[in-house]
C-alpha positions in Angstrom: 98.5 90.0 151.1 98.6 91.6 155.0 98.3 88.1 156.3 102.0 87.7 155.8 102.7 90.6 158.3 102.0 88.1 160.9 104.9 85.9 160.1 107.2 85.3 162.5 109.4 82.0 163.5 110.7 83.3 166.7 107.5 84.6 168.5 103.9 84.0 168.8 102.8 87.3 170.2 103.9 91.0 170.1 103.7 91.0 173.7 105.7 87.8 174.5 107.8 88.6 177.3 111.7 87.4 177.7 114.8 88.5 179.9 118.2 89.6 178.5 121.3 87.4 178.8 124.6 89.7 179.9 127.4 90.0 178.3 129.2 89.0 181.3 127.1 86.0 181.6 127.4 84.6 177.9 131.4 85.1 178.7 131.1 82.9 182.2 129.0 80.2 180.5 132.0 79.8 178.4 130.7 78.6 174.7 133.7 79.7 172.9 134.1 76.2 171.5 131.0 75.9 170.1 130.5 79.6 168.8 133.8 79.4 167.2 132.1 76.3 164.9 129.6 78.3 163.6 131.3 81.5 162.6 130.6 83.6 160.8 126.8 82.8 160.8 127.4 84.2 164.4 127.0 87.7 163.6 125.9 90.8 166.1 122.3 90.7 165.5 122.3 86.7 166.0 124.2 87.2 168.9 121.5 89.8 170.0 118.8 86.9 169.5 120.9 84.0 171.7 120.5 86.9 174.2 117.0 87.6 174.5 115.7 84.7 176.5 111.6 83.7 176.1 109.9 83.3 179.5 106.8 81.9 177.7 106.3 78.3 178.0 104.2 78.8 175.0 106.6 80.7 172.8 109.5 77.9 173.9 107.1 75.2 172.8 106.6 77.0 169.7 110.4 77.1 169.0 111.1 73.7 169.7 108.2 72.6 167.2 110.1 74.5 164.7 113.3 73.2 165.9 112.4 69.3 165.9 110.7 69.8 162.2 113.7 71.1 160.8 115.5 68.4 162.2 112.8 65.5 161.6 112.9 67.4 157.4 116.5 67.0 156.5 116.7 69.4 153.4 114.1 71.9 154.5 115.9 74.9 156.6 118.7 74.7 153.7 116.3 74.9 151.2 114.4 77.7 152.5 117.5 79.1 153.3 118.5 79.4 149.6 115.5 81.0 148.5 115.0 83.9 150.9 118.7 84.9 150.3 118.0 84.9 146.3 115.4 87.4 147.4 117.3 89.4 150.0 119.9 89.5 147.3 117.2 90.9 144.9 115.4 93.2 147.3 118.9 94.9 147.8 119.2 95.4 144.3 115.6 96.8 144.0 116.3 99.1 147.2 119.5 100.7 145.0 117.9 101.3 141.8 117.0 104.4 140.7 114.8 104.2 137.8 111.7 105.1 138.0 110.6 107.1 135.3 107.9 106.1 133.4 109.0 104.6 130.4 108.8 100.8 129.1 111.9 99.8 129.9 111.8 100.4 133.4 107.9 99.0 134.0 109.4 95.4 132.1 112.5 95.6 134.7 110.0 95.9 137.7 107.7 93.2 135.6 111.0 90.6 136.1 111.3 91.7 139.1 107.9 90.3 140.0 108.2 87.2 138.3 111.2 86.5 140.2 109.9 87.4 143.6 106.7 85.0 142.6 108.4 82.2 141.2 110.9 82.1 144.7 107.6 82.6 146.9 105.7 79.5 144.8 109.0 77.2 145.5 109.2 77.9 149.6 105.7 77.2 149.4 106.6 74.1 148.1 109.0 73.0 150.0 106.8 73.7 153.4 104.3 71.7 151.4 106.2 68.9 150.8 107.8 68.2 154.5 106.5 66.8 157.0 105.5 69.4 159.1 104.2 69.3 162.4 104.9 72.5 164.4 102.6 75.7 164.6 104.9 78.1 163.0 105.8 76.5 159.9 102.6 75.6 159.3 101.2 78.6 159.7 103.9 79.9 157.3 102.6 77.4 154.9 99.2 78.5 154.9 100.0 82.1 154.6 102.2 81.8 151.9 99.4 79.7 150.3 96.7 82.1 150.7 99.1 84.7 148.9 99.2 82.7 146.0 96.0 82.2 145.5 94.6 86.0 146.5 92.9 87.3 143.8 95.4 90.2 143.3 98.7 87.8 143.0 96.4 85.3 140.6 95.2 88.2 138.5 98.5 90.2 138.2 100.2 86.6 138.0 98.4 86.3 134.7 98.9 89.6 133.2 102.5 88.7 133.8 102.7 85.4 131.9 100.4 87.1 129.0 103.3 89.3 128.3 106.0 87.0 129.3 104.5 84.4 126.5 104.9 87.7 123.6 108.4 86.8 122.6 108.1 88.9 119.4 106.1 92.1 121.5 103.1 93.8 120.8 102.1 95.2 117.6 98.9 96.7 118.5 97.7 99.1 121.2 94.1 99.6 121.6 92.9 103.4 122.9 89.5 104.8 124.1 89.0 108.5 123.6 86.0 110.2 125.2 85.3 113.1 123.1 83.4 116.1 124.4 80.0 117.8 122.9 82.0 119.4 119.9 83.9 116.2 119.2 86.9 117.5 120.8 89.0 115.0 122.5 88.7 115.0 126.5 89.9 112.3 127.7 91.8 109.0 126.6 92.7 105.7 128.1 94.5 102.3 127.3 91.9 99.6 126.7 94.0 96.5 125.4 96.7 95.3 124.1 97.2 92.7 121.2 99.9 90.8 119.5 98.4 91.3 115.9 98.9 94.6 113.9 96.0 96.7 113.2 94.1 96.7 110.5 91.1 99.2 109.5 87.6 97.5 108.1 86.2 98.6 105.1 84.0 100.4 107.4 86.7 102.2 108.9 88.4 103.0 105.8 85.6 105.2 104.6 86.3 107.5 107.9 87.7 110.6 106.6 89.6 111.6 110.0 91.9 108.8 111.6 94.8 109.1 113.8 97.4 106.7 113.4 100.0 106.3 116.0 103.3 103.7 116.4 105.6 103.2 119.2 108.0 100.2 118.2 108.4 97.1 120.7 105.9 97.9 123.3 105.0 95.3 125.4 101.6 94.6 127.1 100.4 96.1 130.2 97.5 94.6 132.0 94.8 96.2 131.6 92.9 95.0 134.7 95.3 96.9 137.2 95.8 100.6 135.8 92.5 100.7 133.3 91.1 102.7 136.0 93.9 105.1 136.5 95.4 105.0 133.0 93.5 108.9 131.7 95.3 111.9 130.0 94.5 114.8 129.1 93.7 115.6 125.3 97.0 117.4 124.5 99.1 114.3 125.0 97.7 112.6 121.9 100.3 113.5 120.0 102.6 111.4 122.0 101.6 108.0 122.8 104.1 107.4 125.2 103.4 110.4 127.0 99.3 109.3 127.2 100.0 106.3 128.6 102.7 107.4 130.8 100.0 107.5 133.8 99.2 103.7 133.2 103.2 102.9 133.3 103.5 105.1 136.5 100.4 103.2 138.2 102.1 99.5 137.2 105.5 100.5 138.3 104.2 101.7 141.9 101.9 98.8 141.8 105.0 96.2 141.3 107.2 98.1 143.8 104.2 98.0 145.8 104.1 94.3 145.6 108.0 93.5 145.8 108.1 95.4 149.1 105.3 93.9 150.8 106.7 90.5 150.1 110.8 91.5 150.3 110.3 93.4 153.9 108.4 90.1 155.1 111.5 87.9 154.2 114.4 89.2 155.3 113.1 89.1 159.0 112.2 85.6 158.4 115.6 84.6 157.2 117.4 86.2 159.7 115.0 83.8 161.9 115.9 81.5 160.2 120.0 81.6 160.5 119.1 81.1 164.4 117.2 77.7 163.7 120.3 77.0 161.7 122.9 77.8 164.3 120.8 75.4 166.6 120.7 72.6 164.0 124.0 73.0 163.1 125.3 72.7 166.6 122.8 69.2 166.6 124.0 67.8 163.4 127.8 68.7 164.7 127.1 66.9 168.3 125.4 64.0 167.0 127.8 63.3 164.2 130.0 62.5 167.1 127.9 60.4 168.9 126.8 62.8 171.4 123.1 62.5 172.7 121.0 65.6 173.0 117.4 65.8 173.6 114.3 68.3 173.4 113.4 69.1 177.2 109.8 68.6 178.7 109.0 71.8 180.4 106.6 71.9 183.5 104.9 74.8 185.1 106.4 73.7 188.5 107.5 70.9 190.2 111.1 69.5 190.1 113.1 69.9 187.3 115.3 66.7 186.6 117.9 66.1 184.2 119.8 62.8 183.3 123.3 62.7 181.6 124.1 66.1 181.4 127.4 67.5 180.1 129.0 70.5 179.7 128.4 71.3 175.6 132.2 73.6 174.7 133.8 70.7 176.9 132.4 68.2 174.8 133.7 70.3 171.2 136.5 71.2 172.7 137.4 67.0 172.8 135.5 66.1 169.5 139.1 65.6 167.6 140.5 63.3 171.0 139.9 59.9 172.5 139.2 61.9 175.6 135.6 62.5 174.5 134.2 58.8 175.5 136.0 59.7 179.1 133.6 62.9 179.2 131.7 62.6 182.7 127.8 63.1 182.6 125.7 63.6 185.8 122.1 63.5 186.8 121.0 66.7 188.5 118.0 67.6 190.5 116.2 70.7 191.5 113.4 71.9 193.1 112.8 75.7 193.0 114.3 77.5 195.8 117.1 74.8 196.4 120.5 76.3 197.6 122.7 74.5 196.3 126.7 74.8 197.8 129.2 72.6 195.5 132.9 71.9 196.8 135.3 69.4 195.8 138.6 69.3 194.8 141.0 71.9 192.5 140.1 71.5 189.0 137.6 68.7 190.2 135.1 69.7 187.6 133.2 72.5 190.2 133.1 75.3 187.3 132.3 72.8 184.2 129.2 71.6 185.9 128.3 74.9 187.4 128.5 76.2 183.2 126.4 73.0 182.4 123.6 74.2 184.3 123.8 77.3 182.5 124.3 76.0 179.2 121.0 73.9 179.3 118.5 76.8 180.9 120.1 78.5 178.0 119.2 76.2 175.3 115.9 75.3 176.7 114.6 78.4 176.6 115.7 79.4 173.1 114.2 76.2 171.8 117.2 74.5 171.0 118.3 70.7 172.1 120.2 70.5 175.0 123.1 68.4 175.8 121.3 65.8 177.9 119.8 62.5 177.5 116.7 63.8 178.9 115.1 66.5 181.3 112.6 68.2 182.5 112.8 71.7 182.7 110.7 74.6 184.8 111.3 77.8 183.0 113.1 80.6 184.6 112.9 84.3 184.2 116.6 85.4 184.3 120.0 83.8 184.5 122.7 85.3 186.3 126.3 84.5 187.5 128.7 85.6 189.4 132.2 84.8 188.7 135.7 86.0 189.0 136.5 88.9 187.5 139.4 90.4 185.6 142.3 92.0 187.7 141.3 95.6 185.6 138.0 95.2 186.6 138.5 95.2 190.7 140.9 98.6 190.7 138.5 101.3 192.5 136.7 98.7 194.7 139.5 96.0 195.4 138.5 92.3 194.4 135.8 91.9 197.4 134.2 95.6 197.0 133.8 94.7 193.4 132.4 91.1 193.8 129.9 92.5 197.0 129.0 95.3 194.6 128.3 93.1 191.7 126.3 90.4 193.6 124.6 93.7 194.9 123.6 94.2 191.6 122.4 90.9 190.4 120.4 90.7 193.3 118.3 94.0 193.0 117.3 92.1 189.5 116.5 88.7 190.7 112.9 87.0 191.3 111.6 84.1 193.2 111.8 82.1 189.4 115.2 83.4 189.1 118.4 81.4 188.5 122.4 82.5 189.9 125.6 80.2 189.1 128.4 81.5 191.4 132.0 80.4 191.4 134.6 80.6 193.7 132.4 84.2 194.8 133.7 85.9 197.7 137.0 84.3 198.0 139.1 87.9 197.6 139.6 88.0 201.8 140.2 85.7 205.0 138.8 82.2 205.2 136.6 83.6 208.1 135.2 86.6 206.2 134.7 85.0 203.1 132.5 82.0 205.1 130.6 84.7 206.7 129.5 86.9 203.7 128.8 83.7 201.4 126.3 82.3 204.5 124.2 86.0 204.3 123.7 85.9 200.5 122.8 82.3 200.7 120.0 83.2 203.3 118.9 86.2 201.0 118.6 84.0 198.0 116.8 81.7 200.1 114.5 84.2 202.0 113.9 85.7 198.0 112.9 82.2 197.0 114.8 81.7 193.9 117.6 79.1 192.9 121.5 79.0 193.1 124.6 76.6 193.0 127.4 78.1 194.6 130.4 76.4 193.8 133.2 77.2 196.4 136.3 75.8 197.9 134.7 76.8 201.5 134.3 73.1 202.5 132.8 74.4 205.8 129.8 76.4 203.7 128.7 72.7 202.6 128.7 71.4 206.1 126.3 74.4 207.7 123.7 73.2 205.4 121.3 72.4 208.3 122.3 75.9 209.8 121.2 77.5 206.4 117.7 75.6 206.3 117.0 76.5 210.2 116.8 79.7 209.2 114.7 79.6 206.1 111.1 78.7 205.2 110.9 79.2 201.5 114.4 77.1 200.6 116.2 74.0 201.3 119.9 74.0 201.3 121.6 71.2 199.8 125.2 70.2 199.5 127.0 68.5 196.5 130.6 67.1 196.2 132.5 66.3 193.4 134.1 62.5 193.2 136.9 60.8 191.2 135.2 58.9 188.3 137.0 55.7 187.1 140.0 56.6 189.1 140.3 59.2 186.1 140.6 63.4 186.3 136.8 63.1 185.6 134.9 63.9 188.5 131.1 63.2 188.8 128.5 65.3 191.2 126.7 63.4 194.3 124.4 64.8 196.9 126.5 64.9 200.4 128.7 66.2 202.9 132.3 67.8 201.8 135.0 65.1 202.8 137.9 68.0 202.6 140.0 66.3 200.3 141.2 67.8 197.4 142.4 64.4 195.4 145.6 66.3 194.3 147.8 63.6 195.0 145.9 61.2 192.9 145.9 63.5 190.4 149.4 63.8 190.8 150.6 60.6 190.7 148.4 60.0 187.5 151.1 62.2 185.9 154.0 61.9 187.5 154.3 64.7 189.3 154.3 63.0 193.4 157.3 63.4 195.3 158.1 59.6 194.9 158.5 59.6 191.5 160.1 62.7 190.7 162.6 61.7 193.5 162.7 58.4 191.0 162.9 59.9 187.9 166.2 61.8 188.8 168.2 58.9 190.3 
């Protein structure tokens, strides 16, 4: 039974390699909506797991085989789910019991115990048999759990188990070897069998002048293939049966602790696994029921990475229970590694909800999960950062630019070429001029570096130096995107091209009432 040490849902390899998510970055992502929905299966050490982000394309793949299977097999994660927490449930009752003598009662506990744990292992097999499975790692679950019940050990001990299980009224005889020594002495003594009939002495037997007739009321069998080897005493505890075959009970009970752990330790990793395939399904099952598209990304090795109809997941929950959901704005996005990409547009134009869009589906790609897209393709990254405003506590030593220079500092030192950083109004905690002037040298540092970033910004002038930026750099291209009125609505969609400097407040105004005019109109 070792095989099912190698089970794992989450990773393929020991070595797989993966970057951690920060705190402060899970907070500027902003998925309060959608966390909220699936409390409290959100605990600390799920959390912990949302946070450690695979850079394997392989180990991705291998989540999102699992991913898709559980949601192509309806019933499956819930079933599965079931099981392992009857035997988490049982493993913490087993890890707080404290009998372990030797005696009968205590080896039939462990016995149940078995049967339990066996019966629970046969029906997840099962139910992986059943589905339709396609990916790697349920499958291979499958087949390990088949393999364990058929080994040799669980058949044979298996059997023994339903022999006494079947002896509703108990045993009534216990058959006993004794080796005797060259004067007839006893010297040694061990349990050979036991049967369901009473014993009863042959004629031949009867005409034996010395025999030694021993009882013990209501003892049940113990299989003789698995302690007959172990099961000796010495001579002076045949005048206590339960003492001479106290060795054998001893053996069995270690052998079905032995058993219960090596199965129990195996499944409560494997649920925990699974709670993060149900947060991800859950979150699918709760988008879709409200006619929300996701998809499973393509991933490529390099290239461009394209995504049609992307939209910002806790927007879209947070407008589930509104009409305002079918006014939700989606927006194709391209990308090419090393783009620079400088966002402006108007106040409250959408800038920050697409900047947390982008996050969102790197995020979910690379845990596996489907992302809120109708489609993409997605090259894998090897750390997400961003850099967004900050609390007013956390800028008193530094003031608000020493804290944002020394943050971006810091993200910086831990960014590669395959790297990606989301930044948001960065910089903006000083003159127009200054602030222009320190977001052109990060941009050319990220650029010179190699790696990816959208800087959203209401510096309308950093989105017309574009061709300034790419003069300068051979590894990037700098790119600018605006944000545009959809449907003459507060929606705003994102389009390649050149900042027009208009903030579309007084559209947004008059939508609601608010322009000059009509307040003017309202009060006469």
């Amino acid at each position: 039974m070792d095989n099912v040490k190698e089970m794992s849902l989450l990773w393929t390899t020991p070595e797989d390699t993966y970057f951690q998510l920060e705190d402060k970055t899970v907070d500027d992502l902003n998925m309060t909506a959608v966390f909220d929905d699936i409390t409290p299966t959100l605990t600390k050490d799920m959390m912990a797991l949302l946070q450690k982000i695979p850079t394997s394309m392989d180990t991705i793949k291998y989540r999102q085989g699992i991913m898709r299977d559980f949601v192509e097999n309806g019933l499956l994660l819930d079933g599965m789910k079931v099981n392992m927490e009857k035997l988490i449930k049982m493993k913490h009752l087993i890890k707080y019991s404290f009998q372990s003598e030797p005696n009968m009662y205590n080896l039939l506990s462990r016995m149940d115990e078995v049967w339990e744990v066996m019966s629970v292992t046969e029906t997840l097999h099962q139910l992986l048999h059943d589905a339709n499975l396609h990916s790697e790692g349920l499958i291979r679950i499958e087949k390990l759990l088949y393999d364990t019940i058929h080994g040799h050990v669980y058949e044979d001990f298996k059997a023994d188990i339903c022999q006494i299980r079947s002896m509703d009224e108990g045993i009534r005889c216990v058959k006993i070897g004794i080796n005797l020594d060259d004067y007839l002495k006893p010297r040694e003594v061990m349990l050979l069998s036991v049967e369901e009939e009473a014993f009863k002495y042959t004629r031949k037997m009867k005409k034996t002048r010395k025999i030694m007739s021993i009882g013990l009321n209501q003892i049940k069998a113990i299989p003789r293939k698995i302690f007959a080897p172990d099961s000796l005493a010495l001579p002076d505890a045949l005048n206590n049966l339960e003492l001479v075959i106290a060795p054998a009970m001893k053996a069995l009970i270690d052998f079905c602790d032995g058993f219960n752990t090596i199965l129990l330790d195996i499944y409560e990793p494997i649920l925990t696994e699974l709670m993060y395939y149900d947060m991800g399904l859950h979150i699918y099952r709760k988008a879709t029921e409200h006619h929300l598209v996701l998809c499973q990304p393509e991933l490529i090795d390099a290239g461009q990475t394209k995504i049609e109809g992307l939209y910002n997941l806790n927007l879209a929950y947070t407008l589930m229970h509104s009409d305002k959901l079918r006014d939700m704005v989606d927006n194709d996005f391209t990308m090419t590694h090393g783009n620079l990409f400088i966002l402006t547009g108007a106040n409250r134009g959408g800038k920050t909800t697409f900047t947390q869009s982008i996050g969102q589906i790197y995020w979910f790609t690379q845990l596996g999960y489907y992302v809120p897209a109708r489609g993409a393709y997605m090259e894998v990254i090897d750390g997400l950062f961003t850099h967004f405003p900050t609390t007013e506590v956390e800028t008193i030593y530094n003031g608000r630019l020493g804290e944002e220079c020394e943050r971006f500092s810091s993200i910086f030192s831990k960014m590669s070429a395959r790297g990606l950083l989301l930044m948001n109004e960065s910089f903006d905690g000083t003159s127009h001029t200054e602030s222009l002037m320190i977001a052109m040298d990060t941009l050319k540092a990220i650029g010179h570096l190699g790696a990816c970033v959208i800087f959203n910004t209401h510096l309308h002038e950093l989105g017309k130096r574009v061709q300034e930026l790419n003069e300068g750099l051979s590894r990037a291209r700098a790119i600018s995107l605006v944000t545009h009125l959809h449907r003459q609505q507060e929606a705003f969609k994102v389009f390649e091209g050149i900042p027009e400097g208009k903030s579309y407040a007084k559209d947004i105004a008059v939508k609601y009432g608010v322009s000059y005019e009509q307040l003017v109109e309202f009060q006469s």
